[in-house]
C-alpha positions in Angstrom: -12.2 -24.8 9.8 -15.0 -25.8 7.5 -15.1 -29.3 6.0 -15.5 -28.8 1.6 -18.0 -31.8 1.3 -20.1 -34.3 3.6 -22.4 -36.1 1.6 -20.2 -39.3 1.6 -19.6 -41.6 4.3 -17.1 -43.9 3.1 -14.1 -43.2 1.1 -11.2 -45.5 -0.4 -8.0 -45.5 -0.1 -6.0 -43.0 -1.7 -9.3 -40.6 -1.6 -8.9 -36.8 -0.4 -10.8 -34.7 1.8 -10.7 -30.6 1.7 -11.0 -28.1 4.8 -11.3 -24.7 3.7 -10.9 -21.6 6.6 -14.1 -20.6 8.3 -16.0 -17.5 7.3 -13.3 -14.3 8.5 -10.7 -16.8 8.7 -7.7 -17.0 6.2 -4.9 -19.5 5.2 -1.6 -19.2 6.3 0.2 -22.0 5.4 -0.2 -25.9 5.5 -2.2 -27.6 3.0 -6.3 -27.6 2.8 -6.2 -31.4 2.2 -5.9 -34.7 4.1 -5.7 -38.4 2.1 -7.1 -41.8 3.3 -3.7 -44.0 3.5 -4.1 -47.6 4.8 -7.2 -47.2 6.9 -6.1 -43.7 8.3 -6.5 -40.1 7.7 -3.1 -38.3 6.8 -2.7 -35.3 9.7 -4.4 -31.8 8.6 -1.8 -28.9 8.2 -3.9 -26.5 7.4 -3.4 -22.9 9.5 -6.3 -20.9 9.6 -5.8 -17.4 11.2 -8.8 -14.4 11.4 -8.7 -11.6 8.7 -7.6 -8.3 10.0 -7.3 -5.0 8.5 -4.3 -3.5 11.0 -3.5 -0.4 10.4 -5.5 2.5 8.4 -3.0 5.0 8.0 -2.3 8.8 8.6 -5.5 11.4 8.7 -3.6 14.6 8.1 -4.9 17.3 10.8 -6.5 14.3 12.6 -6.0 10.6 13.8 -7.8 7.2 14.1 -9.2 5.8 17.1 -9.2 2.0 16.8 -11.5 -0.4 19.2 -9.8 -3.4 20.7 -9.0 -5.0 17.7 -9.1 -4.2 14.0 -10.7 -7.6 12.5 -14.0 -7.9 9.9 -16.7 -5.9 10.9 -14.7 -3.3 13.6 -15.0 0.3 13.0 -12.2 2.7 12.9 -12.9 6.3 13.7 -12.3 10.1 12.7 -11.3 12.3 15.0 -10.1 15.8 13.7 -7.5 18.0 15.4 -9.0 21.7 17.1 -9.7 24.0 13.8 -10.3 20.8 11.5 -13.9 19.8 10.3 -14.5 16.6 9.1 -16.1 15.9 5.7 -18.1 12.7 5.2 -18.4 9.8 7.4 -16.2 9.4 11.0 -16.0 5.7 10.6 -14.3 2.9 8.2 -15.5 -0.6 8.4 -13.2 -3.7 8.3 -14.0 -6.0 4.9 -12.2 -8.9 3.9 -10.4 -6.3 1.3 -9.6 -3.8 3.7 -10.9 -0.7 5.7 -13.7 0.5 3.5 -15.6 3.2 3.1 -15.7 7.2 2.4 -12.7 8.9 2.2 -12.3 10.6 5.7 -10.5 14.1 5.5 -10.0 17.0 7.8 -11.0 20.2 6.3 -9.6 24.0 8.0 -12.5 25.5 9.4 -15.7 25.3 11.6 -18.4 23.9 9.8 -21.5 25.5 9.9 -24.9 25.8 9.1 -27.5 28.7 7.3 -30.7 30.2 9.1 -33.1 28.3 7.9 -36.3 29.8 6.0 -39.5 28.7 6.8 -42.2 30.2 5.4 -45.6 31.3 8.1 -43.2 30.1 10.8 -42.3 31.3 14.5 -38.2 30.4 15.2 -37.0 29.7 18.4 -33.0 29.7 18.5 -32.8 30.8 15.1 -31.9 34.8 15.4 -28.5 34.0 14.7 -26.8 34.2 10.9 -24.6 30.7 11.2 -25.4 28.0 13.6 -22.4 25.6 14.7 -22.9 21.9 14.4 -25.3 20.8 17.5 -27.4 23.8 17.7 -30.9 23.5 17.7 -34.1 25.5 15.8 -37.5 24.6 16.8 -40.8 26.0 14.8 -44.4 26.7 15.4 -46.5 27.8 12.6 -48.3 31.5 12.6 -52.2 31.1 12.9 -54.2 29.5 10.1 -51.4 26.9 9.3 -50.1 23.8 10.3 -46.6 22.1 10.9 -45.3 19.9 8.6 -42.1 18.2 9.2 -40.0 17.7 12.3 -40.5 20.4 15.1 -36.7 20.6 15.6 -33.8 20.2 13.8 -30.4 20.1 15.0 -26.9 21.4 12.8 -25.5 18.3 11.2 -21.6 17.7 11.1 -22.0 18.0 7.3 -23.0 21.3 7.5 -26.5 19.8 6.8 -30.0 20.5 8.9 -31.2 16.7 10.7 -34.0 16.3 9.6 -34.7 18.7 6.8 -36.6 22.1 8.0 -40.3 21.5 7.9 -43.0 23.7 6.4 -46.1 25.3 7.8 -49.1 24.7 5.5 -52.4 26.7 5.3 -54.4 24.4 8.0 -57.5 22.6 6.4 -59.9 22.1 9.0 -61.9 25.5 8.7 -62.1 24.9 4.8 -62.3 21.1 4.3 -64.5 19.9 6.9 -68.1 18.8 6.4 -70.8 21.2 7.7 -71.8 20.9 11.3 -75.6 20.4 12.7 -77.2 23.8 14.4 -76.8 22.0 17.8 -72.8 22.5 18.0 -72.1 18.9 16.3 -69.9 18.4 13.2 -69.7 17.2 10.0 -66.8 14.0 9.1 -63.8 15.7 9.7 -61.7 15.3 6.0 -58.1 14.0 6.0 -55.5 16.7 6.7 -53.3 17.5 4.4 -49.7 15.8 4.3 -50.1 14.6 7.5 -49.9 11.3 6.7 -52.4 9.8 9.2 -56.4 9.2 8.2 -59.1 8.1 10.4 -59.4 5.1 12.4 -61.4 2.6 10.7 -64.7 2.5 12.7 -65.4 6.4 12.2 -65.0 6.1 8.2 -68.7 5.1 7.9 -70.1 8.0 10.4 -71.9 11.0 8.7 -72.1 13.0 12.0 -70.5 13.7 15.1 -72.1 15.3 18.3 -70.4 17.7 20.7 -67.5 17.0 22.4 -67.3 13.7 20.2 -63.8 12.6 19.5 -62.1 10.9 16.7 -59.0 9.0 16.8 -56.4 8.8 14.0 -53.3 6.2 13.0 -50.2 6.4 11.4 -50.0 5.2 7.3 -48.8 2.3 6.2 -45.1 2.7 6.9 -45.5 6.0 9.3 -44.9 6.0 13.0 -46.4 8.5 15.8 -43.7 10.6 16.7 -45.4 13.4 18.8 -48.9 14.8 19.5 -52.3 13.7 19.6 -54.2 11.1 18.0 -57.7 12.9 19.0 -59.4 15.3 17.8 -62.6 16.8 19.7 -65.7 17.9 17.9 -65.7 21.2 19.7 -69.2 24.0 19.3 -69.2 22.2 15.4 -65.5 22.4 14.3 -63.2 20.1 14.9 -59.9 21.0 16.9 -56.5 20.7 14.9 -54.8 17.2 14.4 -51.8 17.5 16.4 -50.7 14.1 15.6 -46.6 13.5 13.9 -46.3 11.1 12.2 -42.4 10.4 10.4 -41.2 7.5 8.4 -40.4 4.4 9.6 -36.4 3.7 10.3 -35.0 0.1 8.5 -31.8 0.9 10.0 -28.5 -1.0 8.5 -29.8 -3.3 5.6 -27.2 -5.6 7.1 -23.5 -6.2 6.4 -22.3 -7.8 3.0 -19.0 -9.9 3.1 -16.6 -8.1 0.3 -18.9 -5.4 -0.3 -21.1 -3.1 1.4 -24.3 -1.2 0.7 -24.9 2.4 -1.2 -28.2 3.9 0.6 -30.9 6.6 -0.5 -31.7 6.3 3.0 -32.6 4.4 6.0 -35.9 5.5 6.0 -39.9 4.2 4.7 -39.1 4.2 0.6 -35.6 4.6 0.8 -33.6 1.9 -1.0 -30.1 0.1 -0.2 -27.9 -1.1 -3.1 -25.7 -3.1 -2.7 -21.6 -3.1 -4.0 -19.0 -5.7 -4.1 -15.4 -4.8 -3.8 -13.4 -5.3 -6.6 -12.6 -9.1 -7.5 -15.8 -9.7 -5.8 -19.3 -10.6 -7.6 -22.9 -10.5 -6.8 -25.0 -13.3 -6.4 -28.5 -12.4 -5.4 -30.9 -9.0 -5.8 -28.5 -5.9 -5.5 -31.4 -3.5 -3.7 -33.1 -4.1 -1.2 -35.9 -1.6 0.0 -37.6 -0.1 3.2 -40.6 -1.3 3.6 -43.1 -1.1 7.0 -41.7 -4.1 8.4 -38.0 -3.3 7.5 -35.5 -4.3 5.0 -37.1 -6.1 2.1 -35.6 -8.8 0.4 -32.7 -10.9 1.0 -29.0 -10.0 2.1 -27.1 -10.3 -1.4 -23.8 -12.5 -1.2 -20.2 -11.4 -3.3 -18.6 -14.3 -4.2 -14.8 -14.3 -5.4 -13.9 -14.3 -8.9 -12.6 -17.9 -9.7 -9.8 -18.9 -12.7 -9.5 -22.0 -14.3 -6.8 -24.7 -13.4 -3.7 -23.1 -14.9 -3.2 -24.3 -18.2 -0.7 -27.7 -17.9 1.2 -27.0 -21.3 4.2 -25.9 -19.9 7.6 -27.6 -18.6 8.1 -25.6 -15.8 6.9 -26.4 -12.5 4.7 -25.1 -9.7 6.7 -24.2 -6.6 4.0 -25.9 -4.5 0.8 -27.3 -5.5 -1.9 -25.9 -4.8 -5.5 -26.8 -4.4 -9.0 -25.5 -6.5 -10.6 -23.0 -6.2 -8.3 -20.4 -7.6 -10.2 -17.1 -6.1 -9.5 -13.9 -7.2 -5.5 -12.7 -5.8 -4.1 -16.1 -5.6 -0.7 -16.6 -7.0 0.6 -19.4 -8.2 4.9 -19.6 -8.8 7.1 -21.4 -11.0 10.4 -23.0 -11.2 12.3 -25.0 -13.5 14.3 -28.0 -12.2 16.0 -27.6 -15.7 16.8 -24.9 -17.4 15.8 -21.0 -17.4 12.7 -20.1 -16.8 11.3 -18.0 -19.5 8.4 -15.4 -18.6 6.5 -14.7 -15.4 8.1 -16.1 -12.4 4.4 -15.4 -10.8 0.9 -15.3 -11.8 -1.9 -14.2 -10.0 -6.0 -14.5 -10.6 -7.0 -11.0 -12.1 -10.5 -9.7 -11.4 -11.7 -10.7 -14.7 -11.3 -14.3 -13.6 -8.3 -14.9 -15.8 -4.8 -15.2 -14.8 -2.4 -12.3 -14.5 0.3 -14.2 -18.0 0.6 -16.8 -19.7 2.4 -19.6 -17.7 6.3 -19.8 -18.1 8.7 -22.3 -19.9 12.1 -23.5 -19.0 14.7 -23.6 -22.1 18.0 -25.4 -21.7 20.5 -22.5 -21.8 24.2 -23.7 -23.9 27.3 -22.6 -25.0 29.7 -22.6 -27.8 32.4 -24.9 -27.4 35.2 -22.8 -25.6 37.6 -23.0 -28.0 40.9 -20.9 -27.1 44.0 -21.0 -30.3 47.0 -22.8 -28.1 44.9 -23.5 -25.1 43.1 -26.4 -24.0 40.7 -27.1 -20.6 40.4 -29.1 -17.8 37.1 -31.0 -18.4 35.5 -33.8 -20.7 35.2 -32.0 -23.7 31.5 -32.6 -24.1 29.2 -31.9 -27.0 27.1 -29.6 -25.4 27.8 -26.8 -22.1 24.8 -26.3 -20.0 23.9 -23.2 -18.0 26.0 -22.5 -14.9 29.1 -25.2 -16.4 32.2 -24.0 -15.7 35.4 -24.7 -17.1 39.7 -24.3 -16.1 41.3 -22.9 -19.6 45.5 -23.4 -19.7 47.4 -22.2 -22.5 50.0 -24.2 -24.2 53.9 -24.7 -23.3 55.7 -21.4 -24.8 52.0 -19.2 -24.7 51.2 -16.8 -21.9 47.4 -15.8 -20.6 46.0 -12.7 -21.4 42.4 -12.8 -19.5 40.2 -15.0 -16.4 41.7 -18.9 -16.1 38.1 -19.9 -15.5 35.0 -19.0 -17.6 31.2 -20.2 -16.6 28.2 -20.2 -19.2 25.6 -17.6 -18.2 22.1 -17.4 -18.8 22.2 -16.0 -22.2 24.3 -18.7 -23.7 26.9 -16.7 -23.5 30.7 -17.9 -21.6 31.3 -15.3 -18.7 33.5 -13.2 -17.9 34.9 -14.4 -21.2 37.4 -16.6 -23.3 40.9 -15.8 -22.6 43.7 -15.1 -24.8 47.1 -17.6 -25.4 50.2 -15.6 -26.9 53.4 -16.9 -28.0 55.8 -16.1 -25.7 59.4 -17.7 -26.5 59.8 -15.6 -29.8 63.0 -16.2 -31.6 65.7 -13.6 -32.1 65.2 -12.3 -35.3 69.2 -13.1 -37.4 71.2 -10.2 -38.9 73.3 -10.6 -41.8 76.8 -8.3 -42.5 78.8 -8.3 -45.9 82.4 -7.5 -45.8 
């Protein structure tokens, strides 16, 4: 649990102190606050228990393959059955408002990818029309140009090429590079094109190179060697090709975001991360973040709860237990009435927008008519006014029978239930008759 404020060291009697659940941790009963009562702290009742996201449902044609627990920041994965491919990501992640992420599905099918076309190239595993997921193509350029891209690439789950196919393009060393000296030395050798690598340093200032010189070269700002050589060799006055790779720079995960998560362009040099908050949720803090040579720039952004005001106090009815600021987004507040009948929303509950789900109930004294029944009378005080849920005993008088329920309770609606009954007159006298001689 995570004490609500420190700054004071002294408090007076009477004063109140609030815990709050630690971060992945949520209440389950108890109250969040303990009072100072004659020199002593009343006992904390607050029950804190960690967040988890149980179950994540049915995949049809598939199933989910849980770790050893399902709480914040577990994975649940994808697994389709034989015949089913499966589209998007193989993994949800466990967030305060649930599993999030993609919508897995598994598609009919084998997924597959194209033969890919790469212009001035030499294939190696590609003489095939469709290539399943996990098969390999590697290239070499035809003479006169040069690779550009990754060597290999494998067939993605998506149906995607990882990395995306390279290119060969027409090699500049023959054309670009300054003229040698008659003795076999050379010329600077120029940058290469798209190759994303440029001298070191300490040759930039050199004007000529003898034979067998070499030249080193280094990796951009935001580049990595990834293959090859970093030398080149001044060889009878050319220079020999730069066999040097040099690929982007991973970031990797731009970090995890409490209620929220982040959209990426990539996870690569210039690739950007935005980041989301769930519903309810809102940001505080730059929403992108970018790759830069070092990794991640900027700060992990926070997504605070939406908050509602203290429910408004003009009403009669009563809160079932009270509860303690803040009111975050999903709370729910109930009502009662000690008297009366509650009228409106039993419950209310902090929207999204910050503003509570109705407006709070009120309690109205329910009544009745006075139960009057022609030759009857009642078994109670005959008061001035019959409340909700009264009940009376209704006997009709000597010579009248009952036609209907003895009893009769006033309902809700003011009305008396299951109804008034009926007194008729039951000692009728013989009607005389009359004869004339």
């Amino acid at each position: 649990m995570v004490k609500t404020f420190t700054s004071r060291q002294e408090f007076n009697s009477g004063d109140k102190f609030y815990y709050k659940c630690a971060e992945d941790f949520t209440p389950t009963k108890g109250s969040r606050a303990v009072q100072c009562l004659d020199g002593k702290w009343t006992k904390l009742t607050l029950k804190c228990e960690k967040i988890t996201c149980g179950n994540a449902g049915d995949l049809p044609n598939g199933q989910f393959k849980y770790g050893e627990s399902t709480f914040i920041g577990e994975k649940v994965y994808a697994i389709c059955n034989e015949g089913y491919t499966l589209k998007g990501l193989n993994y949800m992640i466990c967030k305060r408002s649930g599993w999030t992420g993609e919508f897995l599905s598994c598609e009919e099918g084998e997924t597959t990818c194209s033969t890919p076309a790469v212009a001035n190239s030499v294939q190696r595993g590609g003489d095939v029309a469709v290539h399943r997921v996990g098969d390999s193509v590697s290239f070499s350029c035809s003479r006169g140009f040069q690779l550009d891209g990754a060597q290999q690439i494998t067939c993605g789950s998506g149906g995607q090429w990882q990395p995306q196919p390279p290119r060969c393009l027409p090699s500049p060393d023959k054309t670009q590079q300054s003229s040698g000296n008659k003795t076999g030395g050379c010329g600077v050798p120029l940058t290469v094109y798209n190759s994303n690598a440029n001298l070191v340093d300490k040759y930039i200032s050199r004007t000529s190179f003898s034979s067998a010189d070499k030249v080193y070269y280094v990796c951009d700002v935001g580049y990595t060697a990834a293959g090859g050589s970093r030398t080149r060799l001044c060889n009878n006055g050319e220079w020999t090709p730069l066999t040097l790779k040099c690929e982007r720079k991973l970031c990797g995960s731009a970090g995890e975001i409490l209620n929220g998560q982040f959209i990426y362009s990539g996870v690569a040099f210039g690739d950007t991360a935005k980041a989301v908050c769930d519903e309810g949720y809102i940001l505080v803090g730059r929403a992108t973040r970018n790759c830069m040579s070092n990794g991640w720039g900027g700060r992990i952004p926070v997504c605070e709860a939406m908050t509602c005001e203290e429910p408004p106090a003009k009403t009669n009815a009563e809160m079932e237990s009270l509860q303690e600021p803040p009111y975050l987004y999903r709370r729910v507040i109930r009502y009662h009435c000690r008297v009366g009948t509650l009228i409106g929303q039993k419950e209310l509950w902090c929207t999204k927008s910050g503003m509570w789900s109705a407006p709070p109930p009120k309690c109205k004294e329910i009544s009745c008519p006075s139960p009057n029944v022609a030759n009857g009378y009642w078994r109670r005080a005959h008061n001035e006014i019959y409340h909700y849920k009264d009940m009376i005993s209704i006997k009709c008088d000597s010579g009248y029978a009952m036609t209907g329920w003895r009893t009769a309770t006033c309902n809700h609606d003011g009305q008396w239930v299951p109804g008034l009954p009926k007194c008729q007159r039951t000692n009728v006298a013989p009607r005389r008759s009359y004869y004339t001689n």
